[in-house]
C-alpha positions in Angstrom: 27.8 10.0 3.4 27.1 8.5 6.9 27.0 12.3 8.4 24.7 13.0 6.2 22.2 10.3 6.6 22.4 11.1 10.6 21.5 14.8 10.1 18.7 13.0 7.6 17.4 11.0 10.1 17.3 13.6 12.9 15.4 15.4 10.7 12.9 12.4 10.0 12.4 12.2 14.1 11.8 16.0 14.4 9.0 16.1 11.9 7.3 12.3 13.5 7.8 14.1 16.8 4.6 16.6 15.6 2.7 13.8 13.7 2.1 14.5 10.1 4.9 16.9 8.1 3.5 20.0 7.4 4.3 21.9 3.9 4.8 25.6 3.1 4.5 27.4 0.0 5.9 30.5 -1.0 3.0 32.8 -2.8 3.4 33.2 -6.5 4.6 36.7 -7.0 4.3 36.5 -10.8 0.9 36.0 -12.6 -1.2 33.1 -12.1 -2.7 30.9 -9.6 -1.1 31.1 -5.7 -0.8 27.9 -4.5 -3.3 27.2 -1.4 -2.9 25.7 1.7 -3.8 22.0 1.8 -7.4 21.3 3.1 -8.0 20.0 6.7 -9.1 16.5 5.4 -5.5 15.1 5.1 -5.0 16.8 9.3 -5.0 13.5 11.5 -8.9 13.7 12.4 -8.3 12.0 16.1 -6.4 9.9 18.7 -7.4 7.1 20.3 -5.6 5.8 23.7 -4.5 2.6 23.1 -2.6 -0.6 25.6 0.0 -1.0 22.9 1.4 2.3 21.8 2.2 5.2 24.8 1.0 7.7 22.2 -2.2 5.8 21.0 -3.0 5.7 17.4 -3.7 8.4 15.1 -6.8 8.0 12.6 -6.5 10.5 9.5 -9.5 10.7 6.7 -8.2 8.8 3.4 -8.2 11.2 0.5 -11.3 13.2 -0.3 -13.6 10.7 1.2 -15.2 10.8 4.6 -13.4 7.3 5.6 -11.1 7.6 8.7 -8.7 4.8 8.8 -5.6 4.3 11.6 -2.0 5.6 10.4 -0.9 2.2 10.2 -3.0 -0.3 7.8 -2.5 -4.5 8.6 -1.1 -5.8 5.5 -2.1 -9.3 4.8 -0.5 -10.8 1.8 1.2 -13.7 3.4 -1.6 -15.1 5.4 -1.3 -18.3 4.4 1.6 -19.0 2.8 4.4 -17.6 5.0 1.8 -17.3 8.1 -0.9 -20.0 8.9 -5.1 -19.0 8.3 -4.8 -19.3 12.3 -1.7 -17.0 12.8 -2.9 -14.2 10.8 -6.7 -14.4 12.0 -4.2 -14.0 15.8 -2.6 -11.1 14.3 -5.4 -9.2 13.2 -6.9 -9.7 17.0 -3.7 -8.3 17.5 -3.4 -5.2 15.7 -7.6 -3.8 16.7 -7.1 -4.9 20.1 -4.3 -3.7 21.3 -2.7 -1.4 18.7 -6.3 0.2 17.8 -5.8 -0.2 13.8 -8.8 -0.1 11.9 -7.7 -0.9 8.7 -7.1 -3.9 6.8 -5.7 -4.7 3.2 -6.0 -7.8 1.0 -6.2 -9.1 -3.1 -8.4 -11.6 -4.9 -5.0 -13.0 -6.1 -3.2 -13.6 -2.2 -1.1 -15.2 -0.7 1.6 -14.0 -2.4 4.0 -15.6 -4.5 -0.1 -16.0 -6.1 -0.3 -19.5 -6.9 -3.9 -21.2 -8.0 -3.2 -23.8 -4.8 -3.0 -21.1 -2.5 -5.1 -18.5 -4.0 -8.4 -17.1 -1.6 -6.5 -18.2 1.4 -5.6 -14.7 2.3 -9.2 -14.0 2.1 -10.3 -17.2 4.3 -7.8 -15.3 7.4 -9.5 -12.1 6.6 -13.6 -13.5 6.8 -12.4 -15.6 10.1 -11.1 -12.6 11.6 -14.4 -10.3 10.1 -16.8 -12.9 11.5 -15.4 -13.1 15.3 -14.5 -9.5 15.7 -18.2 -8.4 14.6 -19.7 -10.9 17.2 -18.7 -7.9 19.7 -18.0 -4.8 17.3 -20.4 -2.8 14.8 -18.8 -4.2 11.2 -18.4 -0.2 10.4 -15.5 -0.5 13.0 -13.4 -2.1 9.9 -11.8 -0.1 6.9 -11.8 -3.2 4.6 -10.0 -2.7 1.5 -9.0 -5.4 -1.3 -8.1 -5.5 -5.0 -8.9 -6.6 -8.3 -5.9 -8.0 -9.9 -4.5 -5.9 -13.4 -3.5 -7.2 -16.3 -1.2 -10.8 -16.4 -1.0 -13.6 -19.2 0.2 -15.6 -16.3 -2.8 -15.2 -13.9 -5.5 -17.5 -15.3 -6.9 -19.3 -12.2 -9.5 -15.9 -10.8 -11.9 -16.0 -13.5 -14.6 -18.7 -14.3 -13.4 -19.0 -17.2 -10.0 -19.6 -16.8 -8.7 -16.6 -18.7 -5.8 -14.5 -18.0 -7.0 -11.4 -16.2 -7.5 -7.9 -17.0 -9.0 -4.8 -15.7 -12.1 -5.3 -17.9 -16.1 -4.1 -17.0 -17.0 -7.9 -16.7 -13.6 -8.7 -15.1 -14.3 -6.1 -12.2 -18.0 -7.4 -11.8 -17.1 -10.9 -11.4 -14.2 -10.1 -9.1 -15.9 -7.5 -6.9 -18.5 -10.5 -6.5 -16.2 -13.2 -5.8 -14.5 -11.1 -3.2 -17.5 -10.4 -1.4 -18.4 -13.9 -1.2 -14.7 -15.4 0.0 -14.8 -12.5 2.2 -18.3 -13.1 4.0 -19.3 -9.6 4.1 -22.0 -7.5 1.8 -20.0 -4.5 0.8 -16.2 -3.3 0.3 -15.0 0.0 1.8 -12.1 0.2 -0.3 -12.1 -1.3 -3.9 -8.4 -0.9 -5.8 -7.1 -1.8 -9.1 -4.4 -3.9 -8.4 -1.6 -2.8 -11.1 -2.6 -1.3 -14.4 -3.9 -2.8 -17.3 -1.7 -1.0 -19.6 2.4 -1.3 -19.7 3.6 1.7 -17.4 7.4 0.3 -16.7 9.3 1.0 -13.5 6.5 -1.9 -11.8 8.0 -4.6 -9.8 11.5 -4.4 -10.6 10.7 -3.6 -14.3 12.9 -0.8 -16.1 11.3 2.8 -16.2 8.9 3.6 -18.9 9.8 3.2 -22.2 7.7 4.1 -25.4 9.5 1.6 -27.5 8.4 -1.0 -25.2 5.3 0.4 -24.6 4.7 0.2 -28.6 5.2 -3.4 -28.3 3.1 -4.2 -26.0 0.4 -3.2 -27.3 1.7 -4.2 -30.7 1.9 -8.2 -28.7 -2.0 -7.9 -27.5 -5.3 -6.5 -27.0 -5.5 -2.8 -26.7 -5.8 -2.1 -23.2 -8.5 -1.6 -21.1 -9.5 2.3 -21.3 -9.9 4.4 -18.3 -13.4 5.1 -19.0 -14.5 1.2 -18.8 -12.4 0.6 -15.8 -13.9 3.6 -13.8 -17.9 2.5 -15.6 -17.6 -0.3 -13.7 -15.7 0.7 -10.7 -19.3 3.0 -10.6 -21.9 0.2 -11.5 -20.5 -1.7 -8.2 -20.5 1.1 -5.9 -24.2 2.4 -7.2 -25.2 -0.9 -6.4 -23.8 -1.0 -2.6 -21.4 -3.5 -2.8 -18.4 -1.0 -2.8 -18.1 2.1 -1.2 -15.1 3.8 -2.4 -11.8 3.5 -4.9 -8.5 3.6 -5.4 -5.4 2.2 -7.3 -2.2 0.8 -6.8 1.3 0.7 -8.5 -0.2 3.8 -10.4 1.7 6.2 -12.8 1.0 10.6 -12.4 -0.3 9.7 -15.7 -2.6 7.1 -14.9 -4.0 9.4 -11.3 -4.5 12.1 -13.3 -6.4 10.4 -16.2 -9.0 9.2 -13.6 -9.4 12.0 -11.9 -9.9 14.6 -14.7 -12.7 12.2 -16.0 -14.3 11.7 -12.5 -13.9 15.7 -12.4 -16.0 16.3 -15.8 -18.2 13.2 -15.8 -19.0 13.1 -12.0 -22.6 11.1 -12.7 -20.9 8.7 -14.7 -17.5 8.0 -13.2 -16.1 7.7 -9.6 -13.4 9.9 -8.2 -10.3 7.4 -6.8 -9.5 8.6 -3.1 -6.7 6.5 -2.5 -3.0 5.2 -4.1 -1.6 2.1 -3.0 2.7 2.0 -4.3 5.4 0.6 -2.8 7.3 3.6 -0.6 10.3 3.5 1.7 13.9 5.0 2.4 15.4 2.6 -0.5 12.1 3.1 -2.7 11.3 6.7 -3.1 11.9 7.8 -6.9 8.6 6.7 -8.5 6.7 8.6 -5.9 8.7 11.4 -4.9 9.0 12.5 -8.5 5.7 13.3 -10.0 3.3 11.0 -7.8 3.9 13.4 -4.9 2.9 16.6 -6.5 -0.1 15.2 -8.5 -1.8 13.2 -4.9 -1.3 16.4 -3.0 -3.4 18.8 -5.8 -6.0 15.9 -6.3 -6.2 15.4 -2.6 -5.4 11.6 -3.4 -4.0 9.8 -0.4 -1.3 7.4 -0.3 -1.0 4.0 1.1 2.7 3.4 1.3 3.5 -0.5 1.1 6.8 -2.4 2.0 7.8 0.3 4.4 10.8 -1.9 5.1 11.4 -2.6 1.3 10.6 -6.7 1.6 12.7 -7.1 4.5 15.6 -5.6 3.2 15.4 -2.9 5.4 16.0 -5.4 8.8 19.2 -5.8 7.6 18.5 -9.8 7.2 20.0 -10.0 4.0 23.3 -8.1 5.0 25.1 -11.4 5.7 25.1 -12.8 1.9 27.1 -16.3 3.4 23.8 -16.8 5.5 20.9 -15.8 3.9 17.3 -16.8 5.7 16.1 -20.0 3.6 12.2 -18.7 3.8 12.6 -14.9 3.4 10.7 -13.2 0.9 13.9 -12.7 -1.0 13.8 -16.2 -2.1 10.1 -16.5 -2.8 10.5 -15.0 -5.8 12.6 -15.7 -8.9 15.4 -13.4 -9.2 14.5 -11.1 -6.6 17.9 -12.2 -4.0 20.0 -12.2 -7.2 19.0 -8.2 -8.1 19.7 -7.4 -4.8 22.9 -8.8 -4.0 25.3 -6.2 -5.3 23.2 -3.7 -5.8 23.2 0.2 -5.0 19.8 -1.0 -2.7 22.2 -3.1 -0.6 24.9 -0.4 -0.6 22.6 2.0 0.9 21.4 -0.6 3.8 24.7 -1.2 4.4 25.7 2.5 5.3 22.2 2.1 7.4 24.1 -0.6 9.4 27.0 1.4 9.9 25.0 4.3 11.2 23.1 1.8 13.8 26.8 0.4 15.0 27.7 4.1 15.5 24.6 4.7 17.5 25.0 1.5 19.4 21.3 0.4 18.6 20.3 -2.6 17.5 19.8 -2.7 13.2 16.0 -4.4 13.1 15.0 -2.0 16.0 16.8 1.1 14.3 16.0 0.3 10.5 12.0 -0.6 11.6 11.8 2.8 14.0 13.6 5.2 11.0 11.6 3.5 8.2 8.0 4.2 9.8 9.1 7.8 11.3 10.6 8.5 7.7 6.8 7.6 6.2 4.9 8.8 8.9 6.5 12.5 8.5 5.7 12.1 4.3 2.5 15.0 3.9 0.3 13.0 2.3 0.7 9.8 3.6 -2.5 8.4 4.7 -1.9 4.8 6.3 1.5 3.1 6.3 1.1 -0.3 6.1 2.6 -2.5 8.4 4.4 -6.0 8.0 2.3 -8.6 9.3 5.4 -11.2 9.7 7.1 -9.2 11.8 4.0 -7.8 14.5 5.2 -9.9 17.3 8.8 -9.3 16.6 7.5 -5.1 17.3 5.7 -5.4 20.1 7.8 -4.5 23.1 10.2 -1.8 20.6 6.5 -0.6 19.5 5.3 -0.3 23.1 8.2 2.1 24.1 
């Protein structure tokens, strides 16, 4: 198993070593339609010298849209609740400055775990951070993405009207305009559904699909909200400037397609999505890998792979269970430690560990370097996003 993994690994290094993974296809020999090569938009479009990094930064065009946004994306979901307004706002600095990303993500429902004490915080870093950086740069020098929250009975502090949310025409309106106003800025480059309105299983920590279940659900409450409404919207808001493109996230092959094929045959009446947003890493690669893959390479849909380190898991802080961090993430949320613990996840980072020990390198710099080269070398990757606890911790492994 360990041999395996190394001669895994080396091959995860060779592929980083040229940038972006190229794929080959074998002409079809039978009847039909030959597969063609992949168009130039998903090439990485430019590099950019940079203090922090002794290769610079690579910029790649997200999807099918003209936006250019760095390989690695600044994920924000903790600012201010595991990080300070004033710590992530630093960070931010941070990551343009010196590490020339370009990109940043945040919800209408973070800090995460969302709470209604907490909520818009994430978004108060974000407008700090918006407002001093475009007292010296042009405000098209930021990729700004965020997200309307899906469906949740237990979410009923976004709305006005205190109602749990949903993925809904007036739902989107009112969210698209209360981001823009906690935000401080007149327009959105990047405007995602959160999680799907409908049941779609295998979604944070849930089991995988399952009709039965699905039957019930819908059985338990409203119908859910149709593709049609969701993308009528997601057009009204970008005809009226206040959002430039789309996406989604913790999306189903079902749910990509759906959207595109009516963006493809209604193209005055529905957006086309550019982007995907799901969780992606060397412990978390089944949903993806296994239909996702195929359907964002032929729809030219990029993908934003989140928790490159799985949560943490991948540092190898939780491989000590007698002394497990009091604040990780872990232990934020209900449940979460006690799935792990025991699991075939924590199998798998332990035969990581033992591969670091034979390689004399330390875990946290070994699991963080193999994690992003493993995503970086993913085809159709478009921005990786980064951990924004552990920036500082990087730095000097980053730098060489």
């Amino acid at each position: 198993m360990t041999r395996r993994l190394l001669m895994f690994f080396q091959c995860c290094l060779t592929a980083s070593s040229f940038g972006v993974l190229s794929m080959t296809t074998t002409p079809n020999s039978g009847v039909g339609t030959t597969i063609q090569p992949p168009p130039p938009a998903r090439n990485v479009i430019h590099n950019r010298n940079v203090p922090g990094l002794k290769q610079g930064m690579d910029y790649i065009r997200l999807g099918n849209s003209p936006l250019v946004v760095s390989k690695v994306c600044m994920g924000t979901m903790t600012f201010g609740e595991q990080n300070t307004i004033q710590e992530g706002v630093d960070q931010l600095h941070r990551a343009f400055d010196h590490y020339g990303v370009n990109f940043i993500d945040t919800a209408e429902m973070y800090p995460v775990p969302t709470k209604p004490t907490t909520q818009g915080k994430t978004d108060q870093a974000v407008r700090q951070f918006i407002q001093e950086y475009t007292s010296k740069h042009p405000r098209e020098n930021i990729i700004l993405a965020t997200k309307v929250s899906g469906r949740s009975d237990r979410i009923t502090w976004l709305r006005k009207q205190k109602v749990p949310t949903t993925v809904s025409k007036e739902q989107i309106l009112e969210s698209v305009d209360s981001s823009l106003q906690r935000l401080g800025t007149p327009y959105i480059d990047l405007l995602q559904i959160h999680w799907p309105d409908r049941y779609v299983g295998s979604m944070f920590g849930q089991p995988d699909f399952n009709p039965q279940q699905m039957i019930q659900s819908i059985s338990s409450q409203t119908i859910p909200v149709s593709f049609e409404e969701q993308l009528d919207a997601l057009q009204q808001v970008i005809r009226q400037g206040k959002v430039r493109y789309v996406g989604v996230s913790n999306e189903t092959p079902y749910g990509v397609c759906t959207m595109v094929e009516l963006a493809k045959r209604y193209p005055d009446l529905y957006p086309r999505i550019i982007s995907i947003q799901n969780s992606y890493s060397l412990v978390v690669r089944k949903d993806f890998e296994a239909g996702l893959g195929e359907v964002c390479y032929h729809h030219n849909v990029g993908l934003l792979a989140y928790s490159p380190l799985a949560g943490g898991v991948l540092t190898g802080k939780y491989s000590d269970s007698t002394n497990l961090p009091k604040n990780a993430r872990l232990r934020l949320f209900p449940g979460f430690m006690d799935r792990y613990l025991g699991s075939q996840n924590e199998a798998a980072v332990n035969e990581y560990i033992a591969i670091a020990k034979q390689v004399r390198l330390l875990f946290f710099i070994f699991s963080v370097l193999i994690s992003f080269f493993f995503n970086l070398s993913l085809y159709i990757l478009s921005s990786l996003f980064t951990s924004e606890l552990y920036s500082f911790r990087l730095e000097l492994h980053l730098h060489n």
